[in-house]
C-alpha positions in Angstrom: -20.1 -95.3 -58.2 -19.4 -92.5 -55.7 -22.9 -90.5 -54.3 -23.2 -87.1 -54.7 -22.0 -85.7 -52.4 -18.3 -87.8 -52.5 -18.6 -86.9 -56.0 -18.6 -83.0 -55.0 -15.6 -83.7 -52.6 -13.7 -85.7 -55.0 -13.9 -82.9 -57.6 -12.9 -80.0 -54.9 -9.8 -82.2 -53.8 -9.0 -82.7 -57.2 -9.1 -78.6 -57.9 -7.1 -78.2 -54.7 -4.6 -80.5 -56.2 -4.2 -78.3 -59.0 -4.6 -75.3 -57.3 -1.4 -76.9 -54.7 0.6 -78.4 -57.8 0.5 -75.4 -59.5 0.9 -73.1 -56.8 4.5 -75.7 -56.3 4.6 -75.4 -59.8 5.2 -71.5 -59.8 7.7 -71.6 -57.0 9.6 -73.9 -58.5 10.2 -71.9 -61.9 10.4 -68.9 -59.8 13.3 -70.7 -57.7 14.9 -72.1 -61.1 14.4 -68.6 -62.7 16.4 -66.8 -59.7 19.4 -69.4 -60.3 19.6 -69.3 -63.2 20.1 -65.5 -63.2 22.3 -65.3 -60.6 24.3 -67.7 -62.6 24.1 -65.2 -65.4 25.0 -62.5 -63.2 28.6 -64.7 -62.8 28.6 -65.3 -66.6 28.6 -61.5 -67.4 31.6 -61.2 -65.4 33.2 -62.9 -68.2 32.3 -61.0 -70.9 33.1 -58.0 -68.7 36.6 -59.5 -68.7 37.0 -60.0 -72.2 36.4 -56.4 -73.3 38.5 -55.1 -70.9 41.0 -57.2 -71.7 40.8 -56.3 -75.2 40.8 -52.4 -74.6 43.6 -52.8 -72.5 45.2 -54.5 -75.7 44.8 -51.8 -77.7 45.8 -48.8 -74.8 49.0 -50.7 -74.9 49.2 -50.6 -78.4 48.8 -47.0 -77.7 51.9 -46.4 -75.6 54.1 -48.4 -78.2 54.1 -45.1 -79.6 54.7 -43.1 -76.4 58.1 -45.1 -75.4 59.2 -44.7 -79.0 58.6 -40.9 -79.0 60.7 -40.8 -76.2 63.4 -42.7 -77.0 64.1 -40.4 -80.3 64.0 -37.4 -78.8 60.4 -36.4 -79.5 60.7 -36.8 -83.3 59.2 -39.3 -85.2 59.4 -39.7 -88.9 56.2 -41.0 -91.2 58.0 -43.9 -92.6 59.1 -45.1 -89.0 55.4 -44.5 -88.0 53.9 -46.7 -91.0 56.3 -49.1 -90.2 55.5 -49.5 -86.8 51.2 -49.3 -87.5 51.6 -51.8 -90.0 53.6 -54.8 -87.5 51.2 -54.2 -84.4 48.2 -54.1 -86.5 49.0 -57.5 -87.6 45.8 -58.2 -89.2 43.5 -57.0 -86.3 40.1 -56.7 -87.7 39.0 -54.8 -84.6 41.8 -51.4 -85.5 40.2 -49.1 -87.6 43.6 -46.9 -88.0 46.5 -46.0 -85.6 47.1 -42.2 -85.4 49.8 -39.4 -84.2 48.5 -35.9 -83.2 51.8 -34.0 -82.1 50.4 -31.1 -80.2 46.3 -32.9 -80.4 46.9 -32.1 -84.6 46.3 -35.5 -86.4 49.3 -35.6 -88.3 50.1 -39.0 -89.1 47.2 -41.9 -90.0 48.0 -45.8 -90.6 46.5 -46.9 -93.1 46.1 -43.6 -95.8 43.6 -45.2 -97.8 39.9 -44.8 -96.5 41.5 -42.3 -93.4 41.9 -39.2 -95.4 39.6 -36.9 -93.5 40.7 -37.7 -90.1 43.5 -35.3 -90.1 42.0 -32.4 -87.7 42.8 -30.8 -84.6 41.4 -32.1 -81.4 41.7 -29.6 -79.3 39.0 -27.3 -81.8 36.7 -29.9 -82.9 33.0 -30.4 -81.1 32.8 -33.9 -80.1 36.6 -34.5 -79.5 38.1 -31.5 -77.7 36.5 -32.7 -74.3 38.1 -35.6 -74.4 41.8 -34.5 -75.7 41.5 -31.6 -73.0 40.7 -34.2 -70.2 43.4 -36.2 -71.7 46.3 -34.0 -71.7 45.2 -32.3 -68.5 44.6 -34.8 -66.0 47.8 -37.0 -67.9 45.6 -39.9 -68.5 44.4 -42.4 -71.5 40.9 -41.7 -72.4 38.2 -44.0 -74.1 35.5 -41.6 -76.4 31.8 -42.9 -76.3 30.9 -44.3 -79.4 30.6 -42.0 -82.1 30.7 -41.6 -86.0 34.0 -42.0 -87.3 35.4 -39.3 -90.3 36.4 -42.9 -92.2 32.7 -44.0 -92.1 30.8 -46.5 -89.9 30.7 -46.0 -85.8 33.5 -46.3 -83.7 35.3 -45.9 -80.4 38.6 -43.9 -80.1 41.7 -44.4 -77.6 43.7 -41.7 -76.7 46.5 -42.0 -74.6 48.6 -38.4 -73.8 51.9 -38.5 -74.6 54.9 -36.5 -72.4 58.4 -35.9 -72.8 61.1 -33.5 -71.7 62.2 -33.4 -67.9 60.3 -35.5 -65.7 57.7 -35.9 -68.8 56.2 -32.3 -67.9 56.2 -31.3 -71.9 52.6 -32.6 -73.7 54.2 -33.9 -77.0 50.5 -34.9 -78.2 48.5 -38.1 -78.5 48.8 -41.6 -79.6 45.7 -42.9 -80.9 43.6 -46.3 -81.9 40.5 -45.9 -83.9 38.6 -49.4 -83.6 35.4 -50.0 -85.3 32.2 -51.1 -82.8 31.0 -54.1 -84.9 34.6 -55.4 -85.9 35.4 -55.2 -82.1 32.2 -56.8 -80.9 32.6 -59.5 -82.8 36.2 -60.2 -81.3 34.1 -60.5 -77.8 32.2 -64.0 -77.5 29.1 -62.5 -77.0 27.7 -64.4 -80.0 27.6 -67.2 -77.4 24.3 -65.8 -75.6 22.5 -65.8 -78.5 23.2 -69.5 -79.2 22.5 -70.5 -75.7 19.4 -69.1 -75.9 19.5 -65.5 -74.5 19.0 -61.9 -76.0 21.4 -59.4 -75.3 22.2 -55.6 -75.2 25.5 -53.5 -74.8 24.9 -49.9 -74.1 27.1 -47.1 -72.8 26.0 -44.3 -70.2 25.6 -41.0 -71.7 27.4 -38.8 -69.7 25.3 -35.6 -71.2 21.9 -37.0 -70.6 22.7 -40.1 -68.1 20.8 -42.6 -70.8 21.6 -45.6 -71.9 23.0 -45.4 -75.6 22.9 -48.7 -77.7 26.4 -50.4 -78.7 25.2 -54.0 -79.7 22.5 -55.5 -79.6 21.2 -59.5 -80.2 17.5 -58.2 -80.8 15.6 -55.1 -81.7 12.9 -56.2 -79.8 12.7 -54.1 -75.9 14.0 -57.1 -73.6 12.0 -57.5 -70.3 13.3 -59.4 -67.2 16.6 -58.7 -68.0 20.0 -59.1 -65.7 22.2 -56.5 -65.9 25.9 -55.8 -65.5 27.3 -52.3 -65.0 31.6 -52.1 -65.7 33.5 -49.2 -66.1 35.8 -49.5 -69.2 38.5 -46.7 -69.3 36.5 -44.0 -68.2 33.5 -45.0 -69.3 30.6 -47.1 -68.2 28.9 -49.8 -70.0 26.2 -51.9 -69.5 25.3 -55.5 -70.7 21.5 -55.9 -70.3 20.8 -60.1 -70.9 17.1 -61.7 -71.0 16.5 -65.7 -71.4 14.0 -66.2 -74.7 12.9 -69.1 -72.0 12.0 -66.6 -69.5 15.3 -68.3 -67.3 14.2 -71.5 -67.4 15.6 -74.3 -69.1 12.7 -76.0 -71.7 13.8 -79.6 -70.9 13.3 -78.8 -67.2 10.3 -76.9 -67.9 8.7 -79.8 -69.6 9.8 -82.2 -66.8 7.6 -79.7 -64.3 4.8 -79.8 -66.3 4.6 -83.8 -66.8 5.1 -83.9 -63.3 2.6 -81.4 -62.4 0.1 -83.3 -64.6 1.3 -87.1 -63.4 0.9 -85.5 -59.0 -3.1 -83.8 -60.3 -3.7 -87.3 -61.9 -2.8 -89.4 -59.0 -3.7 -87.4 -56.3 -7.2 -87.2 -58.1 -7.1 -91.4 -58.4 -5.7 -92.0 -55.1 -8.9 -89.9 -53.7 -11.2 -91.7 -55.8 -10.0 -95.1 -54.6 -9.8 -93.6 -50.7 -13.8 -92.2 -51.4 -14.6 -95.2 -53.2 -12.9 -97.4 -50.3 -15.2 -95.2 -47.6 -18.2 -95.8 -49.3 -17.9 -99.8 -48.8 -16.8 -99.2 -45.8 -20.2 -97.1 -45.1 -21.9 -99.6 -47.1 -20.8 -102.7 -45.1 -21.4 -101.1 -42.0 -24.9 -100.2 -42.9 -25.2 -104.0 -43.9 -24.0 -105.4 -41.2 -25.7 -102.3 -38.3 -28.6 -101.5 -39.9 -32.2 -102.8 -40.7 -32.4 -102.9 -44.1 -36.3 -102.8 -44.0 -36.7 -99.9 -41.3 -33.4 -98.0 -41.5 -33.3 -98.6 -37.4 -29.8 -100.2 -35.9 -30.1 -104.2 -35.7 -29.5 -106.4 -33.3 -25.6 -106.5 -33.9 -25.7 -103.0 -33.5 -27.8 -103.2 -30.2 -25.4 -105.9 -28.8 -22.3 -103.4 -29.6 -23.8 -100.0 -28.1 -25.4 -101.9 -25.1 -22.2 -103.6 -23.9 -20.8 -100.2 -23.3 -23.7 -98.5 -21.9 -25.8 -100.2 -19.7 -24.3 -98.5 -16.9 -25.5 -95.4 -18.0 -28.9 -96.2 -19.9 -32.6 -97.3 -19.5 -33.4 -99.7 -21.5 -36.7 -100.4 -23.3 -37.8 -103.7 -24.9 -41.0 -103.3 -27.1 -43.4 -105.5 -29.2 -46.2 -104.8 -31.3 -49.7 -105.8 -30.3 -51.8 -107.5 -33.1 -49.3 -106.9 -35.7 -49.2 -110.8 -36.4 -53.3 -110.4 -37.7 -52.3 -107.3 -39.8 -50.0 -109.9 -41.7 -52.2 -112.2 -41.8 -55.3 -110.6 -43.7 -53.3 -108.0 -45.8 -49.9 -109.5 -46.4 -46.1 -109.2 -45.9 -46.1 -106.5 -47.9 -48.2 -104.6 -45.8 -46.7 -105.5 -42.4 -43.5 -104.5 -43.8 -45.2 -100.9 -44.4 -47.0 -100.8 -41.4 -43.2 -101.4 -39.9 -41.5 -98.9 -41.7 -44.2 -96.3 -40.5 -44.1 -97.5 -36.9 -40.6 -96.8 -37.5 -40.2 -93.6 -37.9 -43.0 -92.6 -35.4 -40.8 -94.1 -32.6 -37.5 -92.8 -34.1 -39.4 -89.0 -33.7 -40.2 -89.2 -29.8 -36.5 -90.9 -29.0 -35.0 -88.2 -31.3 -31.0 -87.3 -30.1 -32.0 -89.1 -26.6 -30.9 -92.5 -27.7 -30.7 -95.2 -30.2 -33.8 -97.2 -31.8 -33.2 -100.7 -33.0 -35.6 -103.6 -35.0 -34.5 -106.7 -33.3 -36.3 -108.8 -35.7 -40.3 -109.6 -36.5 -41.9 -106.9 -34.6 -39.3 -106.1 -31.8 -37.8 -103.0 -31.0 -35.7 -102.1 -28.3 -34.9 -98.6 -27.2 -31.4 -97.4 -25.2 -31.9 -94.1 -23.7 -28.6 -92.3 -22.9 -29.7 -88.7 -22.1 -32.1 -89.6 -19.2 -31.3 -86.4 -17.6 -35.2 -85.0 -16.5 -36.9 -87.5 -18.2 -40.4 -88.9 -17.0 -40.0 -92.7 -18.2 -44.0 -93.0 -17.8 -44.8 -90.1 -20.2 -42.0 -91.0 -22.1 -43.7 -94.4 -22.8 -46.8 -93.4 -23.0 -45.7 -91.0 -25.9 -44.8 -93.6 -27.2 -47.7 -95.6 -26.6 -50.0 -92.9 -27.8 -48.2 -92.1 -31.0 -48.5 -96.0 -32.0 -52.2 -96.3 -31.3 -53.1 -93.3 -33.9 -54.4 -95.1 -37.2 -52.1 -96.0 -39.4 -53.6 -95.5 -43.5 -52.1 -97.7 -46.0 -53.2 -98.2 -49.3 -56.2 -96.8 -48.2 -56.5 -98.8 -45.0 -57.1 -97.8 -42.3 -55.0 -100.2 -39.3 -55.0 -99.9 -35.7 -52.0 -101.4 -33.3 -50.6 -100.9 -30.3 -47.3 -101.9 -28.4 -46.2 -103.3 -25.1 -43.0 -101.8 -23.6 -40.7 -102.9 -20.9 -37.9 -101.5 -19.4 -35.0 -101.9 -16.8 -32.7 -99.8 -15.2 -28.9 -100.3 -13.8 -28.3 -101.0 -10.8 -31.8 -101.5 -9.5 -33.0 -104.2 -12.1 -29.5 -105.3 -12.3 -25.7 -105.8 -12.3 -25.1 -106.5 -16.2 -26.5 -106.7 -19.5 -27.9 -109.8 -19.6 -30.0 -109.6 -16.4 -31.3 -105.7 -17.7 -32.0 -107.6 -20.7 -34.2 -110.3 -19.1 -36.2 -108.0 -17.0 -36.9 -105.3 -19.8 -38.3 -108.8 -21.7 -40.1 -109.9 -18.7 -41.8 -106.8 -18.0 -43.1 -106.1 -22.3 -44.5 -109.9 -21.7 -46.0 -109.3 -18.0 -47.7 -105.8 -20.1 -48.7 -107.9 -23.6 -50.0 -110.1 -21.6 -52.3 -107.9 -20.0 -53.3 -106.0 -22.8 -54.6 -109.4 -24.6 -57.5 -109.5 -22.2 
């Protein structure tokens, strides 16, 4: 089992991980999401391609009826016209009727039926003559906005200026196609989106307000982090507006993230575990194996380890309790071992961050004083002294001990451990000694 406070660090690391993986997470489907909609961006391109190509179609379809106007001298008969309409429509779903207007008058329509109210002038009616006046002026084929057709439904309408006489100076009229939207959208593979998984819009600029005017649309619904891609078609501009229902990213690939997301938080948590679980028997086998497991004090391996490397530059003190054997005696182990644990921590206190205290066994203690910088070793020992000597109360008794304490210093009392050793011993027997008189 972990303690506390590994328990408190194993659940912030594990937070962390998910604060890390997620944070990875993000930029990952941020990164994917940008691909994928600059790969969009090259996809539109496509679709720009096919409704151009399919305009362009039907403007030549157009001027079929230009070069034949001018190869007959201007004239053209009803008949020849019908005949004509009815080979290059051909079954084109798109063409909602091919028209004439000699001087911008709609005088001929292919097919009659369901076209009966299309025959007006263009040059006098309200949401054409801008258009046919462009048209005939500036000698160029021009593409209306959609609008609502005469025949019913909505529409867009080609008219391409027709000129004869010498050097083509004389405006005959127009040549027109009238396709419907829907029929015409459908001839565009824009269908495909929707099956792939995206939403889509085709709007037109409104050249009177500068707004976006639906065309074709996938959803009613407003679309949000959309790509867009602005094309010019004829003289017009269009727009096709594209959002991913995955928010651009792919749901297999999302779902990868997210199992690996969960599978880096889950063993980033169990590898932490095992490396806090692995410190704590580490901690717990050096604390077996360094400290006194009666006192808390460093033991004697731990005293053999810390002296070797600082004898030079320590006093050491060897110490051993006076009349501790007759406290064990009369009141028991159980007793002594309090009476130890008490000593303990009184010596512990003086030595505080000077040094290291260590139970050698029994009653020994040994002392190595590193910060010696000032320090008065008689009043230091007799601190020591003093604080022993003060009663000691357990279980309502009252005990009084004392302690003997020797010492030696490099070089004076010697050249290596072992000698320092030997005279510290000497000199805590030469004083317990004494104090048994």
């Amino acid at each position: 089992m972990l303690t506390k406070i590994n328990k408190i660090a194993l659940i912030s690391l594990c937070v962390c991980y998910a604060f890390i993986g997620t944070i990875i997470f993000n930029v990952s489907n941020e990164s994917a999401s940008s691909t994928n909609k600059n790969n969009m961006i090259h996809l539109l391109g496509k679709y720009e391609s096919e409704i151009l190509i399919k305009i362009n179609e039907y403007l030549t379809l157009s001027k079929v009826y230009r070069y034949l106007i001018f190869t007959q001298n201007a004239t053209i008969t009803e008949n020849d016209f019908n005949s004509i309409s009815e080979n290059l429509i051909n079954n084109n779903i798109a063409i909602k009727s091919l028209q004439l207007a000699p001087n911008g008058f709609v005088k001929f329509a292919y097919p009659k039926k369901g076209n009966e109210s299309v025959y007006i002038d263009l040059f006098t009616d309200e949401k054409r003559k801008q258009d046919a006046f462009y048209a005939r002026d500036n000698k160029v084929s021009m593409m209306s906005e959609p609008l609502d057709l005469f025949q019913g439904g909505s529409g867009l309408i080609i008219r391409t200026p027709v000129f004869v006489g010498n050097k083509f100076q004389d405006f005959w009229g127009f040549s027109i196609v009238v396709l419907n939207i829907e029929r015409f959208i459908k001839t565009i593979s824009l269908n495909e989106l929707s099956v792939d998984g995206f939403n889509y819009k085709l709007s037109f600029i409104e050249k009177s307000s500068n707004k976006n005017k639906m065309i074709s649309e996938s959803s009613e619904a407003a679309l949000s982090n959309t790509v867009e891609h602005q094309f010019s078609v004829l003289n017009q501009c269009w727009v096709l507006s594209v959002n991913s229902k995955d928010n651009w990213i792919n749901p297999i690939e999302y779902k990868y993230k997210v199992y690996l997301l969960v599978f880096f938080i889950v063993a980033m948590c169990v590898i932490s575990y095992m490396f806090l679980n692995l410190l704590e028997k580490k901690k717990e086998m050096y604390k077996l194996s360094h400290i006194d497991s009666l006192t808390g004090l460093y033991n004697r391996r731990s005293f053999d380890e810390k002296f070797s490397s600082l004898f030079k530059t320590s006093i050491l003190l060897f110490s051993d309790l006076d009349g501790f054997k007759k406290v064990n005696d009369i009141y028991g182990h159980e007793v002594g071992d309090l009476l130890l644990i008490e000593i303990a921590k009184r010596i512990r206190l003086i030595v505080g961050k000077r040094g290291y205290v260590f139970r050698l066994g029994g009653d020994e203690f040994s002392i190595i004083l590193r910060d010696t910088l000032d320090l008065d070793l008689d009043i230091f020992k007799n601190d020591i002294i003093n604080s022993i000597s003060e009663p000691i109360t357990i279980d309502d008794v009252s005990l009084n001990i004392g302690i003997s304490i020797g010492y030696s210093l490099y070089p004076n009392d010697g050249l290596d451990k072992e000698n320092l050793i030997r005279v510290a011993d000497k000199r805590m027997y030469k004083i317990k000694f004494n104090n048994s008189k």
